[in-house]
C-alpha atoms as an extended CHARMM CRD file, in Angstrom:
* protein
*
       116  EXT
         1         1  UNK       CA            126.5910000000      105.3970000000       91.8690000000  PROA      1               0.0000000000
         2         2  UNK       CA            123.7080000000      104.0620000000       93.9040000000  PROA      2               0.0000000000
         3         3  UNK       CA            120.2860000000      103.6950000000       92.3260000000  PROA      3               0.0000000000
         4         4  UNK       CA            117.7330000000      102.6540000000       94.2930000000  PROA      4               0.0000000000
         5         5  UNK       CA            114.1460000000      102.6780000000       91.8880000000  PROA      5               0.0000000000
         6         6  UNK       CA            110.2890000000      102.3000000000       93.6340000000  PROA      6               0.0000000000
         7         7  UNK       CA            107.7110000000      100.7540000000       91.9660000000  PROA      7               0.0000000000
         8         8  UNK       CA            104.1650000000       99.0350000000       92.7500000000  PROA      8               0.0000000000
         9         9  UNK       CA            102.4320000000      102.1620000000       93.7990000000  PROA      9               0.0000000000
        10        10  UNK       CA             98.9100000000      103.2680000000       92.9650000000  PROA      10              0.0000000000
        11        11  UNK       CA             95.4010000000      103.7230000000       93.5510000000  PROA      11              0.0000000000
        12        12  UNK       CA             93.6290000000      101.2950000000       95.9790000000  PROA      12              0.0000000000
        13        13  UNK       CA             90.2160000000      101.3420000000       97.8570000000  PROA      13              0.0000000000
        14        14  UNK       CA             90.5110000000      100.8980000000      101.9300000000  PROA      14              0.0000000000
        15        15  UNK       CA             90.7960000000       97.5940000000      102.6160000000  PROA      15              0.0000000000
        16        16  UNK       CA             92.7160000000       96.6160000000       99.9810000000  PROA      16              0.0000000000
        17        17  UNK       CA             96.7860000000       95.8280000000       99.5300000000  PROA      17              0.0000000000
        18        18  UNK       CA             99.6900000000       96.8040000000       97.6360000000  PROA      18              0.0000000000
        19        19  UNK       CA            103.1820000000       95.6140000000       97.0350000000  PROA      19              0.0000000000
        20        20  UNK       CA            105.7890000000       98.2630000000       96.5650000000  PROA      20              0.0000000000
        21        21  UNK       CA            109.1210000000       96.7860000000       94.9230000000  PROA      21              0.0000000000
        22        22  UNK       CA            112.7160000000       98.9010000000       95.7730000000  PROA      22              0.0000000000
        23        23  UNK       CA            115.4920000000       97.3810000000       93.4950000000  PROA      23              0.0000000000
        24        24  UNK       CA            118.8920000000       98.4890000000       94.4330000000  PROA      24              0.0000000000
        25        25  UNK       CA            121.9270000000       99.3070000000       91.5750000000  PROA      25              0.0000000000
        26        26  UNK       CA            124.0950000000       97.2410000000       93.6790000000  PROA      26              0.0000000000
        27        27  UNK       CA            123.9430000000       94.4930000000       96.4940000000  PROA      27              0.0000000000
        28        28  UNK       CA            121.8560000000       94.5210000000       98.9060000000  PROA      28              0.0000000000
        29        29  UNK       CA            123.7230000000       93.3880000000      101.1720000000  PROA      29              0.0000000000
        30        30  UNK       CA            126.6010000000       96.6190000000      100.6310000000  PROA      30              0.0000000000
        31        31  UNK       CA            124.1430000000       98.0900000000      102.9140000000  PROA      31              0.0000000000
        32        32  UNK       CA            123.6300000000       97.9760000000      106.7260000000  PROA      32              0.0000000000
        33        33  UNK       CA            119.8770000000       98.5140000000      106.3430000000  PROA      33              0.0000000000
        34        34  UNK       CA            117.1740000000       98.9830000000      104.1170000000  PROA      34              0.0000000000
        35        35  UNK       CA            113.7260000000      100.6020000000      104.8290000000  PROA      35              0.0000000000
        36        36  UNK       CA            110.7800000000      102.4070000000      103.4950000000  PROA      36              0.0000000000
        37        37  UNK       CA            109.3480000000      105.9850000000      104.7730000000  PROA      37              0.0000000000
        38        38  UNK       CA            106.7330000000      108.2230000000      103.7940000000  PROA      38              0.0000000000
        39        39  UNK       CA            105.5600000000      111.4260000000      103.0010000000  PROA      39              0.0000000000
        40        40  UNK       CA            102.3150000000      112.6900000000      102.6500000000  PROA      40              0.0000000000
        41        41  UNK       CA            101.3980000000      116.2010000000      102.0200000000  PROA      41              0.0000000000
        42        42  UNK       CA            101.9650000000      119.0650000000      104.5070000000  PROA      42              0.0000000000
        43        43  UNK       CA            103.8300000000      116.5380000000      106.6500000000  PROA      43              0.0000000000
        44        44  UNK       CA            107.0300000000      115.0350000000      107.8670000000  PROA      44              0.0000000000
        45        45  UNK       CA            108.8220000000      112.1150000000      106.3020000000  PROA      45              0.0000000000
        46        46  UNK       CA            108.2510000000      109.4350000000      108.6400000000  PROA      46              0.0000000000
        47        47  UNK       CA            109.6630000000      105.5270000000      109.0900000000  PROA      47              0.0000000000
        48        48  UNK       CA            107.1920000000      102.8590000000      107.6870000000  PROA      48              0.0000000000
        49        49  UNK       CA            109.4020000000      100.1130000000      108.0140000000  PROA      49              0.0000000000
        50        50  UNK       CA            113.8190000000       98.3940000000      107.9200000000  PROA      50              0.0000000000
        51        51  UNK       CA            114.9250000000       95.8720000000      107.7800000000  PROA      51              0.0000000000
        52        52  UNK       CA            119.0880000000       94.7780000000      108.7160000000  PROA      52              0.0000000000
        53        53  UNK       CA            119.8340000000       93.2640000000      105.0820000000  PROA      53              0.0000000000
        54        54  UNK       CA            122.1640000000       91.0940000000      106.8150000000  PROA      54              0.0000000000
        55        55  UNK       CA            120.5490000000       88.8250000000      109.4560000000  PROA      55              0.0000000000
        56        56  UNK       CA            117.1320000000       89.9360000000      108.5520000000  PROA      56              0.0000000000
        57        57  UNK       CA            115.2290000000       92.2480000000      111.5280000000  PROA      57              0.0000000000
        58        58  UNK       CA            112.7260000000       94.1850000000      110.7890000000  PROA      58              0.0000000000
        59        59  UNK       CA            111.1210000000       96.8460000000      112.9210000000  PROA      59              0.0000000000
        60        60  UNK       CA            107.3680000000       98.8460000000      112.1660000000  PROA      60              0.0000000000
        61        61  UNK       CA            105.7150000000      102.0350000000      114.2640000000  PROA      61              0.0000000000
        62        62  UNK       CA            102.3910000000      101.0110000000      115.6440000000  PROA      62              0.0000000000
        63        63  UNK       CA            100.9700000000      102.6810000000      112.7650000000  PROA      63              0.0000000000
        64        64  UNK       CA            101.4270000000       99.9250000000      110.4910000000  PROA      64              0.0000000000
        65        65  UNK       CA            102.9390000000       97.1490000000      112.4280000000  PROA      65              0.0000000000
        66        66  UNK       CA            100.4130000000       94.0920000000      111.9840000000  PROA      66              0.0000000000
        67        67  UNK       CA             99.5190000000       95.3520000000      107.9730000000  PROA      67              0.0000000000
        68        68  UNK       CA            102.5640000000       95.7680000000      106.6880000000  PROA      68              0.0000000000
        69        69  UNK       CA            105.6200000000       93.8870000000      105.8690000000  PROA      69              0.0000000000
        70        70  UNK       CA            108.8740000000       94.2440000000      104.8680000000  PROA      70              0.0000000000
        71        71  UNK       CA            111.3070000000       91.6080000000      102.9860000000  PROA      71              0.0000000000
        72        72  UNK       CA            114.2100000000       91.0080000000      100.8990000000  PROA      72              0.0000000000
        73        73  UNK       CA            115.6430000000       89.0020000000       98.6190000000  PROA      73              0.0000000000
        74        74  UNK       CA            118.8960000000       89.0220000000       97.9710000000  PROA      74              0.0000000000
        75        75  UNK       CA            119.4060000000       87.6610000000       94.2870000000  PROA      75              0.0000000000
        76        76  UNK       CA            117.4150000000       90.0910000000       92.8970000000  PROA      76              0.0000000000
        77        77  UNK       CA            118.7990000000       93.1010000000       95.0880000000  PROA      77              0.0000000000
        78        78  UNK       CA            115.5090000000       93.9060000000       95.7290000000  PROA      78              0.0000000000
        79        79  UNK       CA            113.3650000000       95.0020000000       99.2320000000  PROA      79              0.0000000000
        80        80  UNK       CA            109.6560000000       94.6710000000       99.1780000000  PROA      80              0.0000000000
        81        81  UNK       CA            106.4390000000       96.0880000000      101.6310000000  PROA      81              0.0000000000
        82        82  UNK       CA            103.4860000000       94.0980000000      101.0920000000  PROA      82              0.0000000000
        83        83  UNK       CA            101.1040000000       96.9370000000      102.6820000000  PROA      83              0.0000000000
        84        84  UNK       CA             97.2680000000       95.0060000000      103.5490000000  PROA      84              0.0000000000
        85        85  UNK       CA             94.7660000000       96.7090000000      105.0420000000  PROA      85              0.0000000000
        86        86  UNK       CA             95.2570000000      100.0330000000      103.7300000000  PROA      86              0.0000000000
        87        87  UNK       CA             93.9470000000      102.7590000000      104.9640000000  PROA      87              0.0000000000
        88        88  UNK       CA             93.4300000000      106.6900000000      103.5500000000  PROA      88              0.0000000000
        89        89  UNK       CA             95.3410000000      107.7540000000      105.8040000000  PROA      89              0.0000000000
        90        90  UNK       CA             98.1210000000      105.7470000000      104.3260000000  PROA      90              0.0000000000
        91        91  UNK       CA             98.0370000000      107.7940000000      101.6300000000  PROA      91              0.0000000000
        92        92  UNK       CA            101.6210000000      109.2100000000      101.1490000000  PROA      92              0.0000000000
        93        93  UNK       CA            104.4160000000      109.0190000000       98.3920000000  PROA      93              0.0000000000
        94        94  UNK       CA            106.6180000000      106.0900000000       99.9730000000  PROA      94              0.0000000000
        95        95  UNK       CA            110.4300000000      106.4430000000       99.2520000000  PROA      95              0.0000000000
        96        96  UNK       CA            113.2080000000      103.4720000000       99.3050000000  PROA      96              0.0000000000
        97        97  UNK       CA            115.6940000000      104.1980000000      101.9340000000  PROA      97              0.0000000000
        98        98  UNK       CA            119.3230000000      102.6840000000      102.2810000000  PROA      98              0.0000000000
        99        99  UNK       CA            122.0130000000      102.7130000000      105.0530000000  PROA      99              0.0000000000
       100       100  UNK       CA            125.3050000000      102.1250000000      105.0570000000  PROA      100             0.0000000000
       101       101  UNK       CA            129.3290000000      103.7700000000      106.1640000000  PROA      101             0.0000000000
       102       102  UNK       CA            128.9670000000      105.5030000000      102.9590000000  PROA      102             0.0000000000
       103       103  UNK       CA            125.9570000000      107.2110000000      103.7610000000  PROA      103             0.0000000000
       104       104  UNK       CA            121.9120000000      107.5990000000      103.2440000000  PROA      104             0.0000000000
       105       105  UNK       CA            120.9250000000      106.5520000000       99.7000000000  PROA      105             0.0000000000
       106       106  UNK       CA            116.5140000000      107.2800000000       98.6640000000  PROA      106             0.0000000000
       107       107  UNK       CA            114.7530000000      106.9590000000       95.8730000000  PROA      107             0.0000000000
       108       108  UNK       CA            112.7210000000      108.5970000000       93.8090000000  PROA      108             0.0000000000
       109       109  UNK       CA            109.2670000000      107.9140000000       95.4790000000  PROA      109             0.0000000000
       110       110  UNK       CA            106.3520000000      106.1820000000       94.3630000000  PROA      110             0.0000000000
       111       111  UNK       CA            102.5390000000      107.2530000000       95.1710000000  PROA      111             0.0000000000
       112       112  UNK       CA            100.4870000000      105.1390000000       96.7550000000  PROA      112             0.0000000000
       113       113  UNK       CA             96.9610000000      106.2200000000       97.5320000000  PROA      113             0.0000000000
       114       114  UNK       CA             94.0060000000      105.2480000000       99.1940000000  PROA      114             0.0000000000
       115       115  UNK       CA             90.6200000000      106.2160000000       98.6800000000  PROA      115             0.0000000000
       116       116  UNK       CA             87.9980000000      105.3590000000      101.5490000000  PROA      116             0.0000000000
């Protein structure tokens, strides 16, 4: 079974960053594509950032392209989001995301929130 487990996420004052971890049960490279969303109350899941675990592009909405960043490395199984700049309305529970022919795998969440 597929696992994927968030961690890093907390409080942090505008301005500041925050590294959310996703480690994945199996290899990361099993999947087509990795990627973090988010959810914050009253509103629709939406795509923060992927990345193709194979040759490595990544793609952001204009929302957070330019503070955040997404990475992997592949001996640990593990995607990262270094988030900088955060903002309140960043504030959201972020969830792990993972792709492949066997179909869309998330994880539990993690809250991440910012006060201004």
């Amino acid at each position: 079974q597929v696992r994927l487990v968030e961690s890093g996420g907390g409080l942090v004052q505008a301005g500041g960053s925050l590294r959310l971890s996703c480690a994945a049960s199996i290899m990361i490279f099993t999947f087509d594509t990795m990627g973090w969303y988010r959810q914050a109350p009253g509103k629709q899941r939406e795509l923060v950032a992927t990345i193709i675990t194979s040759g490595g592009s990544t793609h952001y909405p204009d929302s957070v392209k330019g503070r955040f960043a997404i990475s992997r490395d592949n001996a640990k199984n593990t995607v990262y989001l270094q988030m900088n700049s955060l903002k309140p309305e960043d504030t959201a529970v972020y969830f792990c995301h993972a792709f492949s022919r066997l179909g869309n795998h998330w994880g539990q969440g993690t809250q991440v929130t910012v006060s201004s």
